[in-house]
N, C-alpha and C positions, 0 to 999 in steps of 0.2 A: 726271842730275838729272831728277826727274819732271817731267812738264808741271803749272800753273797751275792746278788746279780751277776753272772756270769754270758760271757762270749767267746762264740768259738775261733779260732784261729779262721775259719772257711766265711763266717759273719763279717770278722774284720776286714781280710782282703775285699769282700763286697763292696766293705764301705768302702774304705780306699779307691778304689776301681770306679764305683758311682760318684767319687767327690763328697763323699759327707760330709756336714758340718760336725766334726766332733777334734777332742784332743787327744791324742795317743801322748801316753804317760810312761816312761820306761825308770823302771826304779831301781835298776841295777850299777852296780860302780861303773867309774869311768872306765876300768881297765875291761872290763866286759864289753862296753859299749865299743872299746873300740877295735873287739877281736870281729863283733858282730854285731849290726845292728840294720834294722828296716830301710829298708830304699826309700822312705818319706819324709817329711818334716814329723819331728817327736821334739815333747818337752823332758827333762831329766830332772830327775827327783832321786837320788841315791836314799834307799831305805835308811842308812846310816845317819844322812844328814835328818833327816827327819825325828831319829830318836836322839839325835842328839840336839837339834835348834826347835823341834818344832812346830808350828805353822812359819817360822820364816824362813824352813827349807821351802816352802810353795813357790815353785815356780811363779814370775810376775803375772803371769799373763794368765795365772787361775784363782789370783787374788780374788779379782769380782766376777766371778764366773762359777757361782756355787749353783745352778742350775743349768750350765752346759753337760755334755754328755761328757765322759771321760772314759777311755779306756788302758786303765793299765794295767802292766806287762812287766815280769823280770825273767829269768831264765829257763824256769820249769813251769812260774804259776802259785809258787807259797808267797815271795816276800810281796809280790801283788797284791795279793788278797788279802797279807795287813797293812801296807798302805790302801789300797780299796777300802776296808774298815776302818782306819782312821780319816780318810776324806767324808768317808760318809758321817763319823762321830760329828764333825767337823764342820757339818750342814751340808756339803756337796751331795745334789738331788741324785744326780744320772750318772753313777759310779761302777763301770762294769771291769770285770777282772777279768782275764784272755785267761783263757783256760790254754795248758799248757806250755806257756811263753813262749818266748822266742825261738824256742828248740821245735815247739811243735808247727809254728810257724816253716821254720826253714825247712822241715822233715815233710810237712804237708801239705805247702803251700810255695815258698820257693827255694829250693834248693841253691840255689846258686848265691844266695847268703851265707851259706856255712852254717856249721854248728862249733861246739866248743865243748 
């Protein structure tokens, strides 16, 4: 089994910053999302809905899009990495998992997000 493609919280903001074309994917509850969550557009994918529905927890808009870039994201960087493996199970080419979530995001990169 290959390893996990991984990005860093400092990669991410690049992209951001530069406008890449990609999707940031945040697979944590709603109630997370709305203690804290990225200053950008994100699609939501609760890890929950997915073991419980899924492929039609997917978000609409990564339906036909199994070779866009995806990166997702939940609080520390665990429940990412198994939705990350199951997008990839799943056919999704460009599936990278933010290594240490949102937490390291806010800690590393913008603090004026909060943490939780």
């Amino acid at each position: 089994m290959n390893p996990l493609p991984t990005i860093t919280v400092q990669e991410v903001a690049q992209k951001i910053e530069n406008g890449d074309d990609f999707y940031l994917l945040d697979v944590r509850e709603m109630n997370e999302i709305d203690k804290v969550a990225l200053p950008v557009p994100f699609l939501e994918m609760a890890l929950s809905e997915v073991q419980a529905l899924g492929e039609d927890a997917l978000p609409m808009e990564l339906e036909d899009e199994k070779d866009a870039e995806i990166v997702v994201l939940c609080h520390h960087g665990s429940r990412s990495a198994m939705a990350a493996d199951w997008l990839i199970a799943n056919g999704y080419t460009q599936v990278k998992n933010m290594t240490g979530g949102i937490h390291a995001y806010a800690v590393e990169v913008e603090p004026s997000i909060g943490t939780y």
